[in-house]
C-alpha positions in Angstrom: -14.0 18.5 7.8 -10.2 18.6 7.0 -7.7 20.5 9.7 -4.4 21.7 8.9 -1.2 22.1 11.5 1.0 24.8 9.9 4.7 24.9 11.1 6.6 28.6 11.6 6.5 29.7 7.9 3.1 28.8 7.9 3.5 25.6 5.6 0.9 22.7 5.9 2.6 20.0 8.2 0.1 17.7 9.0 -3.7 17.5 7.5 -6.1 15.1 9.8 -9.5 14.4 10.1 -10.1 15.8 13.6 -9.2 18.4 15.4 -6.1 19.2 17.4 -4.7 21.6 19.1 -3.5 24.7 16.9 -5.3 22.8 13.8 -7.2 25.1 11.7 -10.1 23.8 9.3 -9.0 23.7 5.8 -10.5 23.6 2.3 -9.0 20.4 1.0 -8.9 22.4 -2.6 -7.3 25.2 -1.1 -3.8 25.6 -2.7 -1.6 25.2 0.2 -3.6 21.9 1.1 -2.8 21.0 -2.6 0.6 21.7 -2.3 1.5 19.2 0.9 -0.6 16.2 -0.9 2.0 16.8 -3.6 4.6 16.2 -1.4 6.1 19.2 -2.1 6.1 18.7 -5.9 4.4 20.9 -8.7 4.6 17.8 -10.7 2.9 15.9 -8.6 -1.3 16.4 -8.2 -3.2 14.3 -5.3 -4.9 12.7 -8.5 -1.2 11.1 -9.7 0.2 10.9 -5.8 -3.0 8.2 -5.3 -1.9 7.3 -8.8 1.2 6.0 -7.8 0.5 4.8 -3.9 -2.2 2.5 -4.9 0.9 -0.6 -5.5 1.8 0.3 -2.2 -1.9 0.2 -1.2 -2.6 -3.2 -3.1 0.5 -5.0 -1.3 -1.3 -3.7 1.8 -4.7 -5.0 1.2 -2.4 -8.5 0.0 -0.5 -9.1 3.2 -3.7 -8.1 5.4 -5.0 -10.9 3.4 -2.2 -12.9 4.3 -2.4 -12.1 7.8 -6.2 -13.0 8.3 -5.6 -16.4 6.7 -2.7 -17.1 8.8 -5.0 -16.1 12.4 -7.6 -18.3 10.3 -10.0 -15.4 10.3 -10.8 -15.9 7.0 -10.7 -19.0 4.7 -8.7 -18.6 1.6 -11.1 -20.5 -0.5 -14.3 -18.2 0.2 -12.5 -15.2 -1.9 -13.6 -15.0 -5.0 -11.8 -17.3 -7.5 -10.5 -14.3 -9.8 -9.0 -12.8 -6.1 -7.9 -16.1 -5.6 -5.8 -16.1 -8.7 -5.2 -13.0 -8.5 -3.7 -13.2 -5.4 -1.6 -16.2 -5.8 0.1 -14.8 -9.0 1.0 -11.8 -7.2 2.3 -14.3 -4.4 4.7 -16.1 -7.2 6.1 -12.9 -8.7 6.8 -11.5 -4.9 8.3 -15.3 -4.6 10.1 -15.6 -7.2 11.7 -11.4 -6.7 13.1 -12.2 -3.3 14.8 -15.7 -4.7 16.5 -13.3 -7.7 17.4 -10.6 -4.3 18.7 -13.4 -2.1 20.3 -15.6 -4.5 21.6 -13.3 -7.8 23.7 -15.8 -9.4 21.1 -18.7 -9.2 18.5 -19.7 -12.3 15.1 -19.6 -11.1 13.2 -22.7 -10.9 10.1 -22.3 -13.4 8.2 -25.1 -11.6 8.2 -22.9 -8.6 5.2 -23.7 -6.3 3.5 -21.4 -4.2 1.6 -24.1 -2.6 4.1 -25.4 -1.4 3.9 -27.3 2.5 6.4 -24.1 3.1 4.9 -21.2 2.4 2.6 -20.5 5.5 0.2 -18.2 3.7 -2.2 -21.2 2.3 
């Protein structure tokens, strides 16, 4: 069951999974819940909204990732071998981003290692 707070002009404000105070249940095909997954935006569906968060999603699930490996919760090497790669190609681009954001007039060096003894993930 979905429940919907509504603000003074009876506008969706919040949608949650349990109940609160001054919630009401709501149909999560009912227009108005439509309308605040959209953020507002008749361009916007939930289908293209989830569309477009799943980067942000997926940089999520990588530096949880990065996290557990760091606490040693997990051992890099027991992901699979495509996550793996994966993983550590996403870790070069990210890399080798934030040297073009911190240093703009410096070449990049191709032989860039993200193994390197300084990079804390691995």
């Amino acid at each position: 069951m979905l429940y919907a707070l509504r603000n003074t002009q009876g506008r969706i404000i919040s949608l949650s999974e349990t109940m609160q105070e001054g919630a009401e249940p709501a149909d999560l095909k009912h227009p108005d819940v439509l309308a605040f997954l959209s953020v507002n935006d008749d361009t916007v569906t939930p289908d293209a909204y989830l569309g477009h968060s799943d980067a942000a999603i997926a940089r999520i699930v990588e530096d949880l990732i990065e996290l557990l490996v760091s606490r040693n919760l997990i051992i890099f090497t027991d992901l699979p071998d495509a996550a793996q790669r994966k993983l550590l190609t996403r870790k070069l681009a990210r890399t080798i981003i934030n040297q073009d954001d911190e240093n703009p007039d410096e070449g990049n060096d191709a032989n860039t290692s993200i193994l390197s003894d300084d990079e804390p993930w691995i």
